[in-house]
C-alpha positions as CSV (number, residue, x, y, z in Angstrom):
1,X,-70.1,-138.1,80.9
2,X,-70.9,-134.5,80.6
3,X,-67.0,-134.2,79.1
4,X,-67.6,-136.3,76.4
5,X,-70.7,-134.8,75.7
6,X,-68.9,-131.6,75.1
7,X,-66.1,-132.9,72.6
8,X,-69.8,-133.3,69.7
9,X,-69.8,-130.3,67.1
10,X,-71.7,-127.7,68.0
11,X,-72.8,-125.3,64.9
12,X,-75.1,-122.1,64.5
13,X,-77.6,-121.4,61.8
14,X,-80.8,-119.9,61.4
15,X,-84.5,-122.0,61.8
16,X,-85.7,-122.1,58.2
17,X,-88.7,-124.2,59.1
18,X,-90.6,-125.6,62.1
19,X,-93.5,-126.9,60.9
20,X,-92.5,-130.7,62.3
21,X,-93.4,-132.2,65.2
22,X,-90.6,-132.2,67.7
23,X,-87.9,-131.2,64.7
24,X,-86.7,-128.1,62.5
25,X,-84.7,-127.3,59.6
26,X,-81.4,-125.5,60.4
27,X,-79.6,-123.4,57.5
28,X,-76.3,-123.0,58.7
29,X,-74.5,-120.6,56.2
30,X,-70.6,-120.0,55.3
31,X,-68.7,-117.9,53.5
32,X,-65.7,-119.6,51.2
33,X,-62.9,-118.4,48.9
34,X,-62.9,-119.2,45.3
35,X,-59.1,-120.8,45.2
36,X,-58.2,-119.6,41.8
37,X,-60.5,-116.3,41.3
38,X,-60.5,-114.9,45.0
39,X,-64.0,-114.4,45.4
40,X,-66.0,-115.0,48.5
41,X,-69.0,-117.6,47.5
42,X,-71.9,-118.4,50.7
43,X,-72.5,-121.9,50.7
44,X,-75.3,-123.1,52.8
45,X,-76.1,-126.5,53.9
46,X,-79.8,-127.6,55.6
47,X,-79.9,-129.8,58.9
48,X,-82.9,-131.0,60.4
49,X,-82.2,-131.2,64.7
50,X,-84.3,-132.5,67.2
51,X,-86.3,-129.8,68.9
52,X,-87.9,-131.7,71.9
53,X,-90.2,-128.6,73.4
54,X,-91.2,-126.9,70.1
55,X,-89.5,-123.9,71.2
56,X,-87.9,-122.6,68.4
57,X,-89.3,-120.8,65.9
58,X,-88.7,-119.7,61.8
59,X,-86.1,-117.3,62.0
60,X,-84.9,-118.0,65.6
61,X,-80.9,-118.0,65.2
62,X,-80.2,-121.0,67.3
63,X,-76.9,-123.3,68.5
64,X,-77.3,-127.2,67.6
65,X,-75.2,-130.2,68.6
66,X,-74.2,-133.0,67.0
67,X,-76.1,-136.7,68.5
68,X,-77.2,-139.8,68.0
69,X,-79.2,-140.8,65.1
70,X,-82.7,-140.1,65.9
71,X,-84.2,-140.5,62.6
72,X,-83.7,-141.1,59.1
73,X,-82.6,-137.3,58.6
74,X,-82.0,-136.6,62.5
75,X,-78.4,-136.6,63.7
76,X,-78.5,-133.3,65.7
77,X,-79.9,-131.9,68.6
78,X,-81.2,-128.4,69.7
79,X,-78.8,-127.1,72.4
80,X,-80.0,-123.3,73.1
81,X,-81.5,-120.3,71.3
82,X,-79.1,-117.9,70.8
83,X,-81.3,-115.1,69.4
84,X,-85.5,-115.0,69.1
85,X,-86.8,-114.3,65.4
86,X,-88.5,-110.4,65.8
């Protein structure tokens, strides 16, 4: 069980918000190349994860994994806290 459980997409990304009940928003952020003009662009995309001890925080960078759906918006999961918010 725990094998297949590690074969889900884990990404990182910063808490934007944690003002939910059991949930926060997740920016996850990526830098891309312009194909014709070189330039990098940062793209970011938002991802709400369930959070099911209220641990994490605004700011907290933090590892989440992909589950489930939970709700209507929910399809990940908050696996650790990599860094705390100072």
């Amino acid at each position: 069980m725990e094998e297949a459980r590690n074969l889900r997409r884990t990404i990182t990304g910063v808490v934007s918000s944690s003002k939910m009940e059991k949930s926060i928003t997740v920016t996850v952020t990526r830098k891309i190349k312009h194909e014709k003009y070189g330039k990098f662009l940062t793209k970011s995309k938002r991802y709400h994860a369930h959070d099911e001890k209220n641990d994490a925080k605004a700011g907290d960078i933090v590892k989440i994994m992909e589950t489930r759906p939970l709700s209507k918006l929910k399809r990940w999961r908050l696996l650790e806290i990599v860094e705390r918010a100072k």
